[in-house]
Steps between C-alpha positions, in 0.01 A plus 500: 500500500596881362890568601599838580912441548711757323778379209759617809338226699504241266870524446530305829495119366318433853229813439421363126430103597271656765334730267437232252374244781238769603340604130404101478271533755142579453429507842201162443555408867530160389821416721267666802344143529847322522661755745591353808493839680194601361350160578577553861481887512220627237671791481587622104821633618616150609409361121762527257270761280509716818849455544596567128303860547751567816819400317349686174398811719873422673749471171297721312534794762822403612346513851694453805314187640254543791445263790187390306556421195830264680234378658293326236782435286690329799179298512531363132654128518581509215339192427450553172171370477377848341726407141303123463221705528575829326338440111689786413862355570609765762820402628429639860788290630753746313326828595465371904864443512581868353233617728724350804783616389397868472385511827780308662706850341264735588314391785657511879301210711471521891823358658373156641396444090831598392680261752284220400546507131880547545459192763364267228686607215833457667402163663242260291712531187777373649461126627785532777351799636153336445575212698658684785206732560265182485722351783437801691174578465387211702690702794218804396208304444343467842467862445240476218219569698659791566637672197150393372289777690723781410444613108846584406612187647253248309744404239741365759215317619436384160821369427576348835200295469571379091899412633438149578601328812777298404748590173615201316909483532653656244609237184867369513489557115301542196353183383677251278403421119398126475728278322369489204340859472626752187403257236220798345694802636566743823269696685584760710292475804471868696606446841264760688506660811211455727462170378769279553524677843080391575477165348839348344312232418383670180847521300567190571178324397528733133827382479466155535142547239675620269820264483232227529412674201854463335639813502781638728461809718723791540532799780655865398763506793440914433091503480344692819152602584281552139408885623132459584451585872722829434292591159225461657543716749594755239901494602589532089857511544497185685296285303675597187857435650355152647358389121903599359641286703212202432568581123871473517499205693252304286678658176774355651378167489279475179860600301693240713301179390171632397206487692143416421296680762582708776263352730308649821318348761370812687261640256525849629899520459383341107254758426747817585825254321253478222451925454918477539477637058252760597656609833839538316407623201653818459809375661766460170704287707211272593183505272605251250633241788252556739208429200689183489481380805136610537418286166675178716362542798163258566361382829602180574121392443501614115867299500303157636206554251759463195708222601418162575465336848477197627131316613411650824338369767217705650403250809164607439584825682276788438694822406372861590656714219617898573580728219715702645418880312852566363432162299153502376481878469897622483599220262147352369633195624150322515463155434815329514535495863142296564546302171882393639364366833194301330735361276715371841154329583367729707130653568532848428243756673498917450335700729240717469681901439780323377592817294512705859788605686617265826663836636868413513590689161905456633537768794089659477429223832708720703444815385159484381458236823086579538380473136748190498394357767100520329604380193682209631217355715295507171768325329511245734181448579409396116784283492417317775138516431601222241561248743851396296803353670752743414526820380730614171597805402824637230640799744657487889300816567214331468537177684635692826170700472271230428690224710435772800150455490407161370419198645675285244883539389569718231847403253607620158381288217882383460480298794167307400655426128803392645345267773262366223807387285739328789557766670477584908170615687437843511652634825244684575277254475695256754302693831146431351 
């Protein structure tokens, strides 16, 4: 695509990725197809070769944003599914998030928008503040109903009725290593935020996988949230101050007693930790380290595929398998996942649109909560079309989505490869 940015322009680091992002594509419509959005909405705006003509028209111009082009570009999941599609290698992920961060400077939204992006990004990242406002919210959510008829007041709606009704009690402490764990070397599992607040459960089934696996597991007393909800909601500052502190805290660690993987269990906190080199880049301070950490950082699904486990034990359960987009499309994390649970002897089923969207995309359920809602009764409805006994899937966002819709429970793979090799039963499976 022809590029009409002046050499002022291009001095900005931010302005010069975008420009080369936007000259790779030759506007095929291939990702058209793919697009969530577009699938739903048929409207070329809401594909990401309608969207890259906004943010071109947008950057280009140095336009002050209008409510319209927000609009489509707030409708963009950012699922990714446009670059496993894309023959061209357009990296829309990078020019999206520069996109979002212009208009976050240069945009004003309505008040009841502003309040509810400050509401989330000073609350889910944090898993104290997280907690407490899921402990609430079960005070607000007889009024659902309510906030569900008025439009400014859907996302409320939205996330009163994704909080779920009872929070699991806090953990006394971080799990344990096993006895005889660190005999091949220390991981350093991410901690999270969302997660450990939703479903515990997780950590502690990778951690006990991976000692089972012999080797020992470390937490960065100084990590905090990986960035993602804040970058994505184009709050630049934020995200970069957020992937610092990750970067000195796993730094940290790799030069105290090496590490061989920083490992993630949310795939949408590993596909932003993963971008850490690029997102830093032109930070002296930080490029060099932050490339680092990037180059260690693996989901814990790509971890399990290279190290041995012990035989599993299926139980001749059948296993509906969710690729979560920040995996198969963010990280081209394809077959390991599937391949890990048949291995753990179990029957292994993908659903038809397996490469579409389930609608969570971190906070785009709440503020997105219509298109969400759409995509996540298609989800669910081709998962449980299978007829499996339990759902999988590699990201929290994901499973809360799913898991609200489905018939059958929905955990991470973690907890299935754990209970296969001697570990406990899935918690969320104990109700079914």
């Amino acid at each position: 695509m022809q590029t009409n940015f002046t050499p002022d322009q291009l001095v900005d680091p931010a302005m010069a990725a975008s420009e080369a992002v936007i000259r790779k594509c030759v506007h095929c419509g291939f990702c058209t197809a793919t697009c969530p959005t577009y699938v739903l909405l048929g409207d070329e705006l809401d594909s990401p070769r309608g969207r890259i003509y906004l943010m071109k028209d947008m950057l280009e111009n140095e336009r002050t944003p209008s409510a319209e082009v927000v609009k489509h570009i707030d409708r963009c999941l950012s699922c990714l599914s446009c670059m496993t599609t894309c023959p061209s290698g357009v990296n829309y992920m990078h020019l999206v998030d520069h996109a979002r961060a212009y208009i976050e400077e240069r945009y004003r939204r309505p008040l009841h928008e502003r309040l509810l992006r400050s509401l989330l990004a000073q609350v889910l990242p944090y898993p104290r503040r997280f907690r407490l406002a899921l402990a609430l919210a079960r005070f607000a959510r007889p009024a659902t109903p309510l906030f569900a008829r008025v439009t400014a007041l859907k996302p409320i709606a939205a996330m009163l009725a994704l909080a779920p009704k009872r929070v699991p009690p806090a953990p006394a402490a971080l799990p344990s290593p096993a006895p005889d764990a660190g005999r091949r070397g220390r991981i350093a599992l991410m901690q999270g935020c969302a997660e450990p607040v939703l479903r515990p459960e997780i950590r502690a089934a990778t951690v006990r996988l991976i000692n089972r696996a012999g080797y020992d597991v470390v937490f960065a007393p100084d990590e905090g949230c990986c960035g993602a909800l804040v970058h994505h909601m184009g709050k630049d500052e934020a995200s970069l101050a957020a992937a610092r502190r990750n970067v000195d805290a796993w730094t940290a660690l790799a030069d105290d007693g090496g590490l061989e993987a920083v490992v993630i269990t949310a795939s949408g906190c590993g596909t932003t930790i993963k971008d850490y080199g690029f997102m830093l880049r032109n930070d002296p301070a930080y490029a060099d380290k932050a490339a680092r950490v990037s180059a260690l950082a693996k989901d814990v699904s790509e971890l399990l595929a290279d190290i041995p486990l012990p035989p599993g034990n299926g139980r001749g359960l059948t296993v509906a398998y969710h690729a979560a987009c920040s995996l198969q499309h963010g990280q081209k994390v394809t077959t390991a996942p599937p391949r890990l649970l048949a291995d753990a002897g179990y029957a292994v089923r993908t659903p038809a649109e397996a490469h579409l969207c389930c609608g969570s995309a971190g906070t785009y359920n709440i503020l997105q909560p219509e298109i969400a809602g759409q995509l996540g009764d298609r989800k669910a409805a081709n998962l449980v079309r299978l007829g499996a006994d339990v759902i999988a899937t590699g990201n929290i966002g994901c499973a809360m989505q799913i898991g609200q819709r489905a018939s059958v429970p929905v955990v991470h793979i973690v907890e299935l490869l754990d209970w296969a090799t001697g570990g406990p039963k899935p918690a969320a499976m104990l109700d079914f």
